[in-house]
C-alpha atoms as one frame of an Amber mdcrd trajectory, in Angstrom:
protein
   2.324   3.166 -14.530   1.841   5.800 -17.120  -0.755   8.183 -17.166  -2.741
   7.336 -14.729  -6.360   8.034 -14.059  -7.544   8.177 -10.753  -9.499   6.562
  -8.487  -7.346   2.999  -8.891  -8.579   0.265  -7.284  -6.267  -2.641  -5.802
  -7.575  -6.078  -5.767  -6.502  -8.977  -3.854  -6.338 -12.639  -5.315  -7.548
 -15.301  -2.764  -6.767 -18.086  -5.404  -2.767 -17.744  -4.910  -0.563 -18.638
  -2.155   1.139 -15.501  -2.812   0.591 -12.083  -1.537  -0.404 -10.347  -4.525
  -3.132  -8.007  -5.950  -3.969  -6.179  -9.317  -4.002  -2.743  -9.828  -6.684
  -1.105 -11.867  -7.193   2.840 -13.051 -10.682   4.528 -13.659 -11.741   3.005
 -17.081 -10.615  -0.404 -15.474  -7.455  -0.786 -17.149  -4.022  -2.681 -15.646
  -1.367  -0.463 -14.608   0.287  -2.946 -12.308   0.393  -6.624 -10.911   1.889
  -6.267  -7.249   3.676  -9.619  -6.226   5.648  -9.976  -2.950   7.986 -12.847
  -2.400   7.347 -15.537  -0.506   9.945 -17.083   2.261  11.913 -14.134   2.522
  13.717 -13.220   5.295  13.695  -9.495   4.119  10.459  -8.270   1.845  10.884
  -8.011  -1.320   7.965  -7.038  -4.096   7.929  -6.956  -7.839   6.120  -4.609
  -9.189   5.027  -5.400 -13.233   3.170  -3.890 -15.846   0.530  -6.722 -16.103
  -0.174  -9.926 -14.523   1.317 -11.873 -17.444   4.620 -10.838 -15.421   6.217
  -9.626 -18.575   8.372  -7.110 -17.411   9.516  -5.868 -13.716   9.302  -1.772
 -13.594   9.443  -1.462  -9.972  11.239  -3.186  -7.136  10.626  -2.504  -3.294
  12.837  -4.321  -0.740  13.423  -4.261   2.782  16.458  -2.478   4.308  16.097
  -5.135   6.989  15.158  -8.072   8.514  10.841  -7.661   9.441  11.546  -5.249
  11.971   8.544  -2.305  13.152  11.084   0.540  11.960  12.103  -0.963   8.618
  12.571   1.174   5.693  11.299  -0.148   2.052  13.220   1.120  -0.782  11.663
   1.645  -4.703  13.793   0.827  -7.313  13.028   1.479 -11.069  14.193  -1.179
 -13.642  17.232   0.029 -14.165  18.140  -0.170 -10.608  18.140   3.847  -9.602
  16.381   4.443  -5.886  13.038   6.493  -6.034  12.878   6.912  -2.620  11.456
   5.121   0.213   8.525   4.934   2.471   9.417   3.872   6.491   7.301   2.753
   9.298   7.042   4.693  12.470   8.034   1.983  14.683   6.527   1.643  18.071
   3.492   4.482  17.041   2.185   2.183  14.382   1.126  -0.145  16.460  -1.937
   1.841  17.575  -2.488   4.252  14.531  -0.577   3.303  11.345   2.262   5.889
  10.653   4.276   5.693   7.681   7.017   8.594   6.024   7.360   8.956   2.474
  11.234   9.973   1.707  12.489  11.121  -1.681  15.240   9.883  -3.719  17.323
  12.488  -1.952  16.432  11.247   1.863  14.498  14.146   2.146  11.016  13.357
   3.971   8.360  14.541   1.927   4.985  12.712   2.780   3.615  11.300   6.109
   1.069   8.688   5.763  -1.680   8.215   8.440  -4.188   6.163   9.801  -7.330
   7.919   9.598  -9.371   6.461  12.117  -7.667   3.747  14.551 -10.828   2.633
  16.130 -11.960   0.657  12.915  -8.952  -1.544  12.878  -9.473  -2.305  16.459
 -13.174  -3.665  15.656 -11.918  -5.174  12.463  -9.478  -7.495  14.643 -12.248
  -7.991  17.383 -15.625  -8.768  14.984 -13.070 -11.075  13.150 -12.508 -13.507
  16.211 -15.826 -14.057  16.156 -17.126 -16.838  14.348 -19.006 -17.211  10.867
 -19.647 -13.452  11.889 -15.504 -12.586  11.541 -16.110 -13.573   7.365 -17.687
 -10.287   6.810 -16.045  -8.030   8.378 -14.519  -7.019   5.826 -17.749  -5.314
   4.676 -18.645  -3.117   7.843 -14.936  -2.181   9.354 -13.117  -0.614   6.626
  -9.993   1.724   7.497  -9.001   4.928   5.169  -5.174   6.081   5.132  -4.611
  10.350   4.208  -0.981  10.917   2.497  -0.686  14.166   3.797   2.270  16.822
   2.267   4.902  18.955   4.594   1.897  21.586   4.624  -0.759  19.009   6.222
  -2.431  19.159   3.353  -4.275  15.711   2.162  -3.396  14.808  -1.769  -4.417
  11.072  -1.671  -6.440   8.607   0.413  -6.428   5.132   0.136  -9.479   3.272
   1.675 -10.380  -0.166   2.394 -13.370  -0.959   0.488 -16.092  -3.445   1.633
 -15.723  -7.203   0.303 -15.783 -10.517   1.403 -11.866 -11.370   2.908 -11.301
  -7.587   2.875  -9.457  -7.680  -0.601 -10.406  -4.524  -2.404  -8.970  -0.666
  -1.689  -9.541   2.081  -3.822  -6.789   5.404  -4.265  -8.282   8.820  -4.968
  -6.468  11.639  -5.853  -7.273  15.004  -3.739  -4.678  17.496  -4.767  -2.454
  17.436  -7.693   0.825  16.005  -7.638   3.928  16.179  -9.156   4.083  12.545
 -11.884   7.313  12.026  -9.966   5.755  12.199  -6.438   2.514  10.466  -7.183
   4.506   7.425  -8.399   6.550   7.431  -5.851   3.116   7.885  -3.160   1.703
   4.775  -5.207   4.478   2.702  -4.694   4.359   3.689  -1.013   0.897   2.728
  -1.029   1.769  -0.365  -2.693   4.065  -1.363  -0.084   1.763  -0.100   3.109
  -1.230  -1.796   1.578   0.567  -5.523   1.714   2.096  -4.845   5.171  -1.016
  -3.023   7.001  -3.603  -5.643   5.128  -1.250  -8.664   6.669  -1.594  -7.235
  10.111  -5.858  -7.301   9.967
């Protein structure tokens, strides 16, 4: 994920069993095939450069067992820990809540739900029906990373498509390289877990 241009865009396949999506910068380019494992007890998600799967640059796995307070560490190739982003337990039930934590422990992002209500339509328009298929075009939630200042530098939003598969990232602030990789990957991780609960 060098030099990226912003907005990306992440794209779900529907024509894998896995839980996997493609991410693409402004001029449409690859910059990294997301690929979680199946059948494990703890996650665990490969991160590569394309979706050849030719070479691993990122790791995120689980400090635990699926738990709501679980902490998901990023890992570069050669092993060394980027940081981690963490769930807010019990509160994310209700509004998503995630913390962004740098390779030093040190809590430097807080990720947040921006609107709860649409998630709570999203789940009840998609019991319903032939009418719960398209959902994902009318109910589409937007997450603020927001800095130690409460200052928004990047929103990810649910776009609308059919299954609810695409989400663009846009850039509001500028970032540190080290920071907005490590916000990505956090993204990365909250995107798989948030889009598995509806």
């Amino acid at each position: 994920m060098q030099n990226i241009s912003f907005p990306l865009n992440f794209k779900f396949n529907i024509s894998t069993f896995a839980n996997d999506f493609v991410a693409t910068d402004a001029s449409g380019a690859t910059v990294a095939y997301v690929r979680q494992k199946m059948f494990k007890l703890k996650e665990d998600i490969l991160i590569y450069n394309d979706e050849n799967k030719t070479e691993v640059n990122y790791r995120i796995q689980a400090d635990r067992w699926i738990d709501f307070s679980a902490a998901y560490s990023f890992k570069d190739k050669a092993g060394n820990e980027l940081g981690k982003i963490a769930r807010k337990g019990w509160r994310s039930i209700w509004k998503a809540q995630y913390e962004l934590i740098d390779q030093n422990q040190k809590l430097q992002y807080h990720i947040r739900e921006d609107n709860a209500w649409v998630k709570v339509f999203d789940s009840m328009f998609g019991e319903i029906p032939i009418l719960g298929m398209f959902t994902g075009y009318f109910f589409n939630p937007s997450y603020s990373v927001i800095d130690l200042n409460n200052k928004a530098v990047v929103k990810l939003k649910k776009e609308g498509s059919f299954f609810g598969r695409k989400f663009s990232v846009s850039k509001l602030q500028e970032i540190d390289k080290d920071d907005e990789y490590r916000i990505l990957l956090g993204l990365m991780m909250m995107v798989l877990l948030e889009r598995r609960k509806g």
